[in-house]
MARFIFI-613119 format. One record per residue (C-alpha): residue number from 0; residue in one letter; z, x negated, y negated. Coordinates in Angstrom, 1 decimal. Each point is the difference from the previous one (the first is absolute). Layout:
BEGIN
    nr   rest        Z        X        Y
   NUM      a        Z        X        Y
...
END
This chain:
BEGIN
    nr   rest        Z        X        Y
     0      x    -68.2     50.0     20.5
     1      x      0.3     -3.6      0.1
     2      x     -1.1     -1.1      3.2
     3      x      2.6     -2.0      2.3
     4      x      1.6     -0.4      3.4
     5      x      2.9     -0.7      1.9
     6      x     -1.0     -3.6      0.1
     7      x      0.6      0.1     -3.8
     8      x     -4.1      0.4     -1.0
     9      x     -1.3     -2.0      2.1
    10      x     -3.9      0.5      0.6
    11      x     -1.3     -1.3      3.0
    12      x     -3.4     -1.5      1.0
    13      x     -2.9      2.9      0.0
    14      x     -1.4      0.6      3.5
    15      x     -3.4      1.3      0.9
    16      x      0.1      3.6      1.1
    17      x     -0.5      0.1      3.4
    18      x     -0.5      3.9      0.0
    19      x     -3.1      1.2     -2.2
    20      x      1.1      2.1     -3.0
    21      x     -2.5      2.8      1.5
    22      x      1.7     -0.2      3.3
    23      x      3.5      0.6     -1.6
    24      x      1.3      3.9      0.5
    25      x      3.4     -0.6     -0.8
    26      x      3.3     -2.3     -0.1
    27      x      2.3     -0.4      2.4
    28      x      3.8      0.0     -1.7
    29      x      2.4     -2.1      1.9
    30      x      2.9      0.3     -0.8
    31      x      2.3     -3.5      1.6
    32      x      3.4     -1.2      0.1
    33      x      1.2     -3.4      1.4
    34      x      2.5     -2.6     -0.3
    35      x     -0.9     -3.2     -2.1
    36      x      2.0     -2.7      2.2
    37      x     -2.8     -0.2      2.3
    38      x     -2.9     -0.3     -2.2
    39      x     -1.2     -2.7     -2.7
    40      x     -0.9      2.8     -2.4
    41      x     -2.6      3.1      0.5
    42      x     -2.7     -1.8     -1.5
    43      x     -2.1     -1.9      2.9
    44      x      0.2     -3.8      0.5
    45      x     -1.9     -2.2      2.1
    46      x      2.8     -1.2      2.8
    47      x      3.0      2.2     -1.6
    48      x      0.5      3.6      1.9
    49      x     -0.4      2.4     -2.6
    50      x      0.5      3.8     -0.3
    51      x     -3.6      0.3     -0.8
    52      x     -0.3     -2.3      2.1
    53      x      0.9      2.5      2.9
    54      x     -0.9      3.0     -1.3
    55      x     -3.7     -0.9     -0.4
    56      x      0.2     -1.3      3.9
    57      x      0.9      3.4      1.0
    58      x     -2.1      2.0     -2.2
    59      x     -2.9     -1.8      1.0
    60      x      0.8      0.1      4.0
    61      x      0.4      3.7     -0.6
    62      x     -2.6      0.8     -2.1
    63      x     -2.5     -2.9      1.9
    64      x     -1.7     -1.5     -3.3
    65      x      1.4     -1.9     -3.1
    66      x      1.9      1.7     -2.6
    67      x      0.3      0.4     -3.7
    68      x      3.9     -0.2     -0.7
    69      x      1.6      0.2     -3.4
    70      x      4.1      0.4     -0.6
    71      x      1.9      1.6     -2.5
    72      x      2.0     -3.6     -0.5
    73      x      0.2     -3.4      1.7
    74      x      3.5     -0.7      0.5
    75      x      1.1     -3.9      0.2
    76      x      1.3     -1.2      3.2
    77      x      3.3      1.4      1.4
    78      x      0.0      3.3     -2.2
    79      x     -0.3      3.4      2.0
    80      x     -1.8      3.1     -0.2
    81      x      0.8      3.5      0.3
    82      x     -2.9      1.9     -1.4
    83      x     -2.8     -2.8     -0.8
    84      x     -3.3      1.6      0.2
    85      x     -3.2     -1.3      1.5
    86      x     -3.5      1.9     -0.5
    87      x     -2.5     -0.8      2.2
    88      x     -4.2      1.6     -0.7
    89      x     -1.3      2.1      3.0
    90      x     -2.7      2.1      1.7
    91      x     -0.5      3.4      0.4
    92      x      0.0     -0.4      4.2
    93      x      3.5     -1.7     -1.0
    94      x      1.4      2.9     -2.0
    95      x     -0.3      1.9      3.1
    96      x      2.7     -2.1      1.5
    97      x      3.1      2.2      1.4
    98      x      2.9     -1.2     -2.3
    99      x      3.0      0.0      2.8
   100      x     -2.8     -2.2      1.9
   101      x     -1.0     -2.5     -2.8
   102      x      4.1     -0.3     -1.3
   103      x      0.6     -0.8      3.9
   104      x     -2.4     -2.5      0.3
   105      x      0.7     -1.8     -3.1
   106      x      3.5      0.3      1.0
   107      x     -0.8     -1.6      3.6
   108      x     -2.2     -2.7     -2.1
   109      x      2.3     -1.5     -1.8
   110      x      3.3     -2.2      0.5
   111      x      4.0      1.4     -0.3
   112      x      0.5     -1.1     -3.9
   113      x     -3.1      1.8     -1.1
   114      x      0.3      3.8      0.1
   115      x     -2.7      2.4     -0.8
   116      x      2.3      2.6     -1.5
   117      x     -3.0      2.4     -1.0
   118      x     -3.7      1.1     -0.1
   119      x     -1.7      1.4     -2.9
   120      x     -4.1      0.8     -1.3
   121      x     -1.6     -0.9     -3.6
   122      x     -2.7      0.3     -1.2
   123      x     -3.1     -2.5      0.5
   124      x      1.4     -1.8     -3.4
   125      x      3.4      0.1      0.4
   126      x      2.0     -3.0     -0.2
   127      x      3.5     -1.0      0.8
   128      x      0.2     -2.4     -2.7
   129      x     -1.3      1.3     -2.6
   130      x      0.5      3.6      0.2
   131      x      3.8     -0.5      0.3
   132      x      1.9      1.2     -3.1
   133      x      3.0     -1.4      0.6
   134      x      2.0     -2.1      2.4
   135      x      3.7      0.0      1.1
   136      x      2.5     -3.0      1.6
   137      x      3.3     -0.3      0.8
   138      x      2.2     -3.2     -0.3
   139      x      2.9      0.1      2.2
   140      x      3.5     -2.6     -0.8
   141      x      2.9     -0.4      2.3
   142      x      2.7     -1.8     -1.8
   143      x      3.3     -1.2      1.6
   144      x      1.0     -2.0      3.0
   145      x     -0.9      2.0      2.8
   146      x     -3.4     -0.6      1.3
   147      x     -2.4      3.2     -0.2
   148      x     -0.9      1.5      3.5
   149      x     -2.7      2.0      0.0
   150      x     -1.0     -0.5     -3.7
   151      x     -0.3     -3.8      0.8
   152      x     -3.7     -0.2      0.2
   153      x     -0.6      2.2     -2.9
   154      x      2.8     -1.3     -2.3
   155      x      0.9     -2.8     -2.4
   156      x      3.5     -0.7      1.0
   157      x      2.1     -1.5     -2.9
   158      x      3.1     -1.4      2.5
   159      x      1.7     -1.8     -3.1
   160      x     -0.3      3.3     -2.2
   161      x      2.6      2.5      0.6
   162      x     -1.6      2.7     -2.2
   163      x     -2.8      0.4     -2.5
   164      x      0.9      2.2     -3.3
   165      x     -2.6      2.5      0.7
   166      x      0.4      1.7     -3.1
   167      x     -0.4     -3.1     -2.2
   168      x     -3.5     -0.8      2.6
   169      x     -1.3      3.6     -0.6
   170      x      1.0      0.1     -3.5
   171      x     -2.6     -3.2     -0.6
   172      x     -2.5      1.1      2.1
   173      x     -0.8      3.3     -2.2
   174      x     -1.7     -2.8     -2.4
   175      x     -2.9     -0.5      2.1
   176      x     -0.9      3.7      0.3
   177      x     -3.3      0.3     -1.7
   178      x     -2.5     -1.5     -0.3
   179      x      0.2     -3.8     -1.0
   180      x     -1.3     -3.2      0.2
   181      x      1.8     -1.3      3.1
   182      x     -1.1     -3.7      0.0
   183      x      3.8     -1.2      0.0
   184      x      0.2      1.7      3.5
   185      x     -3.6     -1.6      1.6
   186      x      0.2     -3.5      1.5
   187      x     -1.4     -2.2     -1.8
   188      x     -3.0     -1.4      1.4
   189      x     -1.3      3.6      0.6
   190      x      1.0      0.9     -3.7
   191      x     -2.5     -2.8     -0.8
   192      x     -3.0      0.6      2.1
   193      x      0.2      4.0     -1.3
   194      x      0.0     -1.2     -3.1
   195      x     -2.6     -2.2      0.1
   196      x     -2.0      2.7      1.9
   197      x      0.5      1.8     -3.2
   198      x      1.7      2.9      1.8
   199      x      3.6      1.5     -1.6
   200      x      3.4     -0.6      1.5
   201      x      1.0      3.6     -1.9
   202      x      1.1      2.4      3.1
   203      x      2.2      3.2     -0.6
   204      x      3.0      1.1      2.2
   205      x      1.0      3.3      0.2
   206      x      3.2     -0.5      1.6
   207      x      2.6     -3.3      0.4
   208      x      3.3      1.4      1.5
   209      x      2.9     -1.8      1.7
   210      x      2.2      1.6      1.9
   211      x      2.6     -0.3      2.8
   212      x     -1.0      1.7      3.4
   213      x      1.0      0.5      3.6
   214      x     -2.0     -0.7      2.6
   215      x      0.5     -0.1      3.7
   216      x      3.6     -0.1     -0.6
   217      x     -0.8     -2.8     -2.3
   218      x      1.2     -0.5     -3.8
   219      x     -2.9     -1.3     -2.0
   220      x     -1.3     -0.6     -3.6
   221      x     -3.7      1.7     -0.1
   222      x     -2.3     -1.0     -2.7
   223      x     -3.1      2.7     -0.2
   224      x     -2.9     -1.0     -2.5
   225      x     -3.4      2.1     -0.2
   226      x     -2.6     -0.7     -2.2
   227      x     -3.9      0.1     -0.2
   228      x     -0.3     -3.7      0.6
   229      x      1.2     -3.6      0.8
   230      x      0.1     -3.3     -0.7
   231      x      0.7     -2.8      2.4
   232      x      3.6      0.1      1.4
   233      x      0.5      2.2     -3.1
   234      x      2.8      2.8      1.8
   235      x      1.8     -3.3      1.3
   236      x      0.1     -1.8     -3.0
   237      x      1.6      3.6     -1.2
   238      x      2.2     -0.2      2.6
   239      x      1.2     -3.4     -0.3
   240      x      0.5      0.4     -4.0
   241      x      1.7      3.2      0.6
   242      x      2.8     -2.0      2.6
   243      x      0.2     -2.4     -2.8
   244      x      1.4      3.1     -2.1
   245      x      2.1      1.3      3.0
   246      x      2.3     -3.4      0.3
   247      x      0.6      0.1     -3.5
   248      x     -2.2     -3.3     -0.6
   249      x     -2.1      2.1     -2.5
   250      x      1.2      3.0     -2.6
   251      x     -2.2      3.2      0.6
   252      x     -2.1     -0.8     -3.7
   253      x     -1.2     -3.5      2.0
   254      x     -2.7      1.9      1.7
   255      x     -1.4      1.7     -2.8
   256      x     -0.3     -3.6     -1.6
   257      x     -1.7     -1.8      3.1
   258      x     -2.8      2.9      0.2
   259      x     -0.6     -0.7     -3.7
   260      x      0.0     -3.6      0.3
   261      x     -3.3      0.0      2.4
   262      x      1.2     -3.2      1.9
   263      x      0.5     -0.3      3.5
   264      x      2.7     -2.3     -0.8
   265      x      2.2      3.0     -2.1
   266      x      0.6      2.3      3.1
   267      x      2.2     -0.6      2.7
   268      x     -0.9     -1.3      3.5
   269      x     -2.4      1.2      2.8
   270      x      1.7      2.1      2.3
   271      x     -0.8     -0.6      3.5
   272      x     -2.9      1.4      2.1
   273      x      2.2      1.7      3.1
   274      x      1.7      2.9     -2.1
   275      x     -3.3      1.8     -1.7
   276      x     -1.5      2.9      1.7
   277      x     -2.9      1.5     -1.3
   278      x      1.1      3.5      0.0
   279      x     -3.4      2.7     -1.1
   280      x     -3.0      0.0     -1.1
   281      x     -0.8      2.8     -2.4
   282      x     -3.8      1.8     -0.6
   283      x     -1.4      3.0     -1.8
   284      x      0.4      3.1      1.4
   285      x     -3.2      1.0      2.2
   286      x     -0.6     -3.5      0.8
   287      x      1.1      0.1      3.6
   288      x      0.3      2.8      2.5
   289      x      1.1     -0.5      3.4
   290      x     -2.5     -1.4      2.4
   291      x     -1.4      2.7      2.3
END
């Protein structure tokens, strides 16, 4: 497995444990969703509100000492979470911890676009980031005149486009299954510093699919990519390529061609922040129970 995130591979700063490694009897699984518009990202930043941010705030009022955090992706600014997950070290006193009491504290803890959707035990060495096996988003499109209603703030509305030729856009996208070297698809000044790191821009993909949904009464163009890893921005640089196919700007062999080429400049534009969700986080079996 090539190691990744939702933040495209990003590798934050190491932190000094703040729990000894003897101290640690098990990992506390959270399981979080929230919507992007509110924060500058999930990774934390001096003077920006963060989803970490937040999290670690409550966790650490709750649990009355610092905390070890580490995510299973650090999504950019304005993109949303269902099923991002967050594992945090802890004691064996806090293993005793009722789970309806610890999910309503957390829950009481934290602010209305953060949800703590679920609570789950590792082991001492598990870790959300690099135990996961596979991760899963979803891309949402409105396209016509009418502004979206509830999809608006998980949406990329298209008002000039009256359709997209789904067919033709899922058609293309079954050249990125695989595994490949996705450089085309990272932006560029990330592509640069992880290759100048040494480390590969190669990630696999299981699945790219477009299709047309319904949602809330609303007509929608989904596009659902899982994978092991990510580059930078690399599922909306997909996106945007794949919209490029849609309005009949490129022929369905284009795409094929700009993942070859290994050039940010070859694939299409970056689609905004506001429509990707991060959908699941996928782990071994036996890796998580549920907590108490």
């Amino acid at each position: 497995m090539v190691p990744g995130d939702i933040r495209e591979g990003a590798v934050g700063p190491s932190r000094e444990l703040s729990l000894p490694k003897d101290l640690v009897a098990g990992t506390l699984a959270i399981t979080a969703g929230y919507r992007g518009e509110g924060f500058a990202g999930y990774a934390e930043q001096p003077g920006q509100r963060t989803v970490a941010g937040e999290l670690r705030g409550a966790l650490e009022t709750l649990l009355r000492r610092d905390v070890d955090m580490e995510c299973a992706g650090r999504t950019d600014a304005g993109v949303s979470a269902l099923g991002q997950v967050v594992s945090v070290p802890v004691t064996a006193e806090e293993l005793q911890r009722p789970a309806r009491r610890l999910m309503a504290s957390l829950v009481a803890l934290t602010p209305d676009d953060l949800s703590i959707r679920g609570l789950r035990l590792g082991g001492p060495s598990f870790s959300a980031r690099f135990d996961a096996t596979q991760r899963s988003y979803r891309y949402r499109i409105c396209c016509g005149p009418a502004r979206p209603v509830l999809a608006w703030d998980h949406a990329w509305w298209l008002r000039s486009v009256p359709a997209l030729d789904v067919n033709a856009m899922d058609a293309a996208a079954q050249a990125l299954v695989g595994e490949h070297d996705f450089r085309s698809f990272c932006k560029a000044t990330s592509a640069h510093l992880i290759e100048a790191d040494g480390r590969s821009t190669c990630r696999c993909l299981s699945t790219v699919r477009v299709s047309r949904v319904c949602e809330a009464g609303e007509e929608l163009v989904a596009v659902d990519v899982t994978g092991n890893a990510f580059l930078h921005n690399m599922v909306r640089i997909i996106v945007g390529s794949l919209v490029e196919v849609g309005r009949g700007h490129r022929d369905v062999a284009w795409l094929e061609g700009a993942l070859a080429a290994r050039d940010r400049s070859a694939a299409g534009p970056t689609a905004p922040a506001k429509g990707l969700v991060f959908e699941r986080v996928d782990y071994p079996d036996g890796a998580l129970e549920a907590w108490g």
